[in-house]
C-alpha positions as a Python dict, from the first residue, in 0.01 Angstrom:
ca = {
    (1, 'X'): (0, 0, 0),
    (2, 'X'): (210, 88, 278),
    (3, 'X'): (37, 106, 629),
    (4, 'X'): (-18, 374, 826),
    (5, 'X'): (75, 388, 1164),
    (6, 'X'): (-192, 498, 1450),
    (7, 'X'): (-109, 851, 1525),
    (8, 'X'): (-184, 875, 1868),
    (9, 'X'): (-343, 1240, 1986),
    (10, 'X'): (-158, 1509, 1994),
    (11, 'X'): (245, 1422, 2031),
    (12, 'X'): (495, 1693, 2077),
    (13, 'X'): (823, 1643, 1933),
    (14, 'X'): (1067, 1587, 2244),
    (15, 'X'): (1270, 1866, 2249),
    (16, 'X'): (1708, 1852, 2283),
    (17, 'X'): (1795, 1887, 2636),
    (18, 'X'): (2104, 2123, 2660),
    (19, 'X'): (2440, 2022, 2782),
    (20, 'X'): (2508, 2201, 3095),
    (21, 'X'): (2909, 2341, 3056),
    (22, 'X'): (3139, 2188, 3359),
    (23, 'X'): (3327, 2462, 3574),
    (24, 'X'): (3672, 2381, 3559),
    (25, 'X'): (3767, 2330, 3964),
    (26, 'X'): (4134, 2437, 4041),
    (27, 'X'): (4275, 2150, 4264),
    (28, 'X'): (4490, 2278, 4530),
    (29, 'X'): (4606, 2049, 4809),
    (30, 'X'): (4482, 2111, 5166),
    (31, 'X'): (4745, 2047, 5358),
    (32, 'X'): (4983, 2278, 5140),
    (33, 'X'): (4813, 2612, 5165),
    (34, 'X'): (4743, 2538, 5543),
    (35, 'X'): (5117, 2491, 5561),
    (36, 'X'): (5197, 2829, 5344),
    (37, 'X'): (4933, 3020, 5531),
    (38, 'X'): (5146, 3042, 5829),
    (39, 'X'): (5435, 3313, 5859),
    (40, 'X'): (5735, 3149, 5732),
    (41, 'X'): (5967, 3280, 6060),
    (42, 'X'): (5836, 3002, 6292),
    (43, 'X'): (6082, 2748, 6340),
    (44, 'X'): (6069, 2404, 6197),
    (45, 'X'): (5946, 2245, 6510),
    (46, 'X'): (5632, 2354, 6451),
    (47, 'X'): (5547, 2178, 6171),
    (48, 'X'): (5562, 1907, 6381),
    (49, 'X'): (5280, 2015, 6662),
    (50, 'X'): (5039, 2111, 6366),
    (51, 'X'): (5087, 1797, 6144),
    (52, 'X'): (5316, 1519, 6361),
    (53, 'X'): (5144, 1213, 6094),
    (54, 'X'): (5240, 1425, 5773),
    (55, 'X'): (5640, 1470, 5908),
    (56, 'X'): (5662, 1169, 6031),
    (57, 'X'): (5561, 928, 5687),
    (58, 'X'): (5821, 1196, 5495),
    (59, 'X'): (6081, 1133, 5749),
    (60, 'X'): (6114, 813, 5710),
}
């Protein structure tokens, strides 16, 4: 005979937990639409006042 097992008092069956679905984040760089978001008549110069690390590395 096979043996039974102890049933123990009243067990619910666990039920699935549902996968939650991941918004998709669009990636857009910082320092790009900071850079687009000003009128484009200003002279190059001013690049440099608002971001004088960022010209400088791609200068060199």
């Amino acid at each position: 005979m096979k043996e039974k097992k102890e049933k123990k008092g009243n067990q619910r069956r666990p039920r699935k937990k549902k996968k939650k679905k991941k918004k998709k984040k669009k990636k857009t760089p910082r320092t790009c639409i900071q850079i687009n978001s000003k009128p484009s008549n200003l002279p190059s110069l001013s690049l440099y006042s608002i971001f004088p690390p960022f010209v400088s590395e791609i200068s060199n």
